[in-house]
C-alpha positions as CSV (number, residue, x, y, z in Angstrom):
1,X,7.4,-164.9,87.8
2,X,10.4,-162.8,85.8
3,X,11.1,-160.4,88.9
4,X,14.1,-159.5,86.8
5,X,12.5,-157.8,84.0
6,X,14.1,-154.8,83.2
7,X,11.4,-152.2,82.6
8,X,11.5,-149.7,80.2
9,X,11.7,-145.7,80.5
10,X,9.5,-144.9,77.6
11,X,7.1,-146.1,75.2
12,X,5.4,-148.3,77.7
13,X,2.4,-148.9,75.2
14,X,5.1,-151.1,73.0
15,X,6.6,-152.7,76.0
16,X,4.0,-154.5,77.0
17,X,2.4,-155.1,73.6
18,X,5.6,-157.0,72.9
19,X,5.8,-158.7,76.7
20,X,2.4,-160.0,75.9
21,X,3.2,-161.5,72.6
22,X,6.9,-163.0,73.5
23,X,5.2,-164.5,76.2
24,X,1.7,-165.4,73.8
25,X,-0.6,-164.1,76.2
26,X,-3.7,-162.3,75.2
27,X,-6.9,-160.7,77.1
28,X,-9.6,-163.3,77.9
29,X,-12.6,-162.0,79.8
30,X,-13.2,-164.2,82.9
31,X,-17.0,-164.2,85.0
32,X,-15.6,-161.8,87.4
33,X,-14.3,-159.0,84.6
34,X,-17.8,-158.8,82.7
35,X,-19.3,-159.2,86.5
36,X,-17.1,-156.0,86.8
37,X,-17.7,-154.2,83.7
38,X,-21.4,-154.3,84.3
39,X,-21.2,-152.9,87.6
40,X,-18.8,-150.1,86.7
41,X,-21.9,-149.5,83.7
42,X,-24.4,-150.1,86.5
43,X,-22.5,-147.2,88.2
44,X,-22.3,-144.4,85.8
45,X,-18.7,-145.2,85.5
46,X,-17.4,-144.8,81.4
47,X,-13.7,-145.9,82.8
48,X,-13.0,-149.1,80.9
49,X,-9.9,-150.9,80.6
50,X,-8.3,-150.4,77.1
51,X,-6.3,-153.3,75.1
52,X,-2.9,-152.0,77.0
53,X,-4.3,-152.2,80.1
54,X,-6.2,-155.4,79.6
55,X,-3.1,-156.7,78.5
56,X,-1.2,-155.9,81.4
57,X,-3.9,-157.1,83.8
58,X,-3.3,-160.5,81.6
59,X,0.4,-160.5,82.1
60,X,-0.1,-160.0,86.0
61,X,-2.6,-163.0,86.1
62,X,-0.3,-165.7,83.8
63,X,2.8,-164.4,86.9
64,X,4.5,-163.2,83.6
65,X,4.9,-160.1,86.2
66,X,4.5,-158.8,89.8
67,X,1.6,-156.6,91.1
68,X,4.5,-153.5,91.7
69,X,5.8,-154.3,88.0
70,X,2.4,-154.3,86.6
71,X,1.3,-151.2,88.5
72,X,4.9,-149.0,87.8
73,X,4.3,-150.3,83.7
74,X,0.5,-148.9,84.0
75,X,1.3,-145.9,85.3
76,X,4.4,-145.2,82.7
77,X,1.2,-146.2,79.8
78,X,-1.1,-143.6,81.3
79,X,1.3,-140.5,81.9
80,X,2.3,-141.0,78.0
81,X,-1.3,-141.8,77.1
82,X,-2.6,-138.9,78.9
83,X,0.0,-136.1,79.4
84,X,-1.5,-134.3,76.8
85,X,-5.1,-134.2,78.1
C-alpha cells in the first residue's frame, strides 16, 4: 500500500484517472457490487457510482491506497464535480 502518495489539491477527476492507469487497474463489478446496485434500485435510490468513483473504489481494493486516502481523494472529486449544483 503507497501510504506516501502525495495527493493532489485540484483536479482530483485526473488524479485518479492517471493513479488508476500507472497502476493498470480498472473497475470490475464483483457479486457483491451488482448485489448492491440492485438493492440501492430496489430502494428508490438513483445514487450510482460514476467511472471516477468506481475507480477509486478499485484502487482502494488492489491496496494501491488507504481507506482515509481514498475517502480525502473522493471528496476533493465531488466538491469540484458538484460545487456548481
Amino acid at each position: 500500500m503507497k501510504t506516501n502518495l502525495e495527493l493532489p489539491i485540484s483536479d482530483y477527476k485526473s488524479y485518479i484517472f492517471q493513479l488508476a492507469k500507472m497502476n493498470n487497474i480498472c473497475y470490475q463489478p464483483t457479486g457483491y457490487s451488482e448485489l448492491a446496485k440492485t438493492i440501492t434500485l430496489l430502494s428508490d435510490d438513483n445514487g450510482q457510482p460514476d467511472d471516477i468513483e468506481s475507480l477509486a473504489i478499485a484502487l482502494k481494493k488492489e491496496k494501491i491506497i488507504t481507506g482515509r486516502q481514498m475517502v480525502k481523494l473522493l471528496n476533493g472529486y465531488f466538491n469540484e464535480e458538484f460545487s456548481n449544483v
